[in-house]
N, C-alpha and C positions, 0 to 999 in steps of 0.2 A: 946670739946667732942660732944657736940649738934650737932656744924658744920658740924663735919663729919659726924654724923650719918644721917643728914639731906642728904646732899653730897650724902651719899653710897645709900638712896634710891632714890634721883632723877636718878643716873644712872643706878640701878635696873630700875626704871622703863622707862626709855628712851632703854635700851637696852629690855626691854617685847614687847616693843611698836613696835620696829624692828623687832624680832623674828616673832612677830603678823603679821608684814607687809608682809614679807615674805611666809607665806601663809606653809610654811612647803614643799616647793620647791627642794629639796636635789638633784637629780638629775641630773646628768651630762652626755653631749653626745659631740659625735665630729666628724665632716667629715671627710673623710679620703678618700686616695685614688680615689680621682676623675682622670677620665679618657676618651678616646674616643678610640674606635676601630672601622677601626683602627687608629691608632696614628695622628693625625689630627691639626699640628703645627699652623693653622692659625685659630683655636679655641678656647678660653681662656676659663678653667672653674675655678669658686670660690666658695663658702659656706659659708655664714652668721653666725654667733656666732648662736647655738641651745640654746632657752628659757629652761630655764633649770624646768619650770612650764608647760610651755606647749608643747614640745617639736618643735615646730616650727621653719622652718630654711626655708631660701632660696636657690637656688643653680642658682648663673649666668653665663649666656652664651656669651659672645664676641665675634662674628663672624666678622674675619679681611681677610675671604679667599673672591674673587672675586663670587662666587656663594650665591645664599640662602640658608640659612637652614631651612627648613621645622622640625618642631616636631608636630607632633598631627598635629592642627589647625592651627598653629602658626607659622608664615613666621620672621625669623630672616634674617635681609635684610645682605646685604654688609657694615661694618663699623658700624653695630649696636647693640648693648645689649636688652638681656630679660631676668627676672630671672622666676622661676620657684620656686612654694611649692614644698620644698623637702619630708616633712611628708604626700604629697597625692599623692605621688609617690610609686606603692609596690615594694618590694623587695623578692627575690625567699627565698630559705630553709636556702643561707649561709648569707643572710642580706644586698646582694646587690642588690640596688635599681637601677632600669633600665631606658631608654628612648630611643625608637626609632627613627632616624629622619633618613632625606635625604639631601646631601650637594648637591646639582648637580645631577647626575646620581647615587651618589655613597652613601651606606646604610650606617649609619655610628651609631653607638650604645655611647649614653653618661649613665655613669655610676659613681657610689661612694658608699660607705658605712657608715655608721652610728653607732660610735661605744659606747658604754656604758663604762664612766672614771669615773664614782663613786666607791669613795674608799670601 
């Protein structure tokens, strides 16, 4: 009887000790809908798992098209990746986050959303 009782509070308190760690982080988000307009087949995009404490995510770019990609400052060559803070990115009224850039001659808008999956 000892035993157990001993037992049930070590795992009481290894399980506070997690709860503790966790910071009270609940929060869940998820990219979605990433995109180029327009439709822009030899540009890869992707979205890093969102911290669900800090809401911090990346979003990378794979440029596989013979041209550069210009965003901002930022030259993505031919065959080469960049990622990008997707949280210092703003997004308009409906929650899509935008980015400007230039492939060659051609204006090409990279885009995604961010969506809130907390139950």
């Amino acid at each position: 009887m000892l035993a157990s009782l001993v037992t049930l509070l070590l795992v009481g308190a290894a399980l506070a000790s997690k709860l503790a760690a966790c910071g009270g982080c609940y929060n869940e988000f998820m990219v979605t809908d990433l995109r180029t307009e327009p439709a822009t087949a030899c540009l890869a995009l992707s979205a890093s798992t969102v911290d669900v404490c800090t809401a911090d995510y990346t979003v990378s770019i794979r440029n596989d098209c013979t041209d550069p990609l210009i965003v901002g400052t930022r030259t993505i060559g031919p065959g080469t990746s960049s990622s990008i803070r997707g949280n210092e990115v703003p997004s308009d009224a409906s929650g899509r986050h935008s980015l400007a850039a230039t492939l060659g001659a051609t204006s090409v808008t990279i885009s995604w959303v961010l969506v809130d999956t907390s139950p």
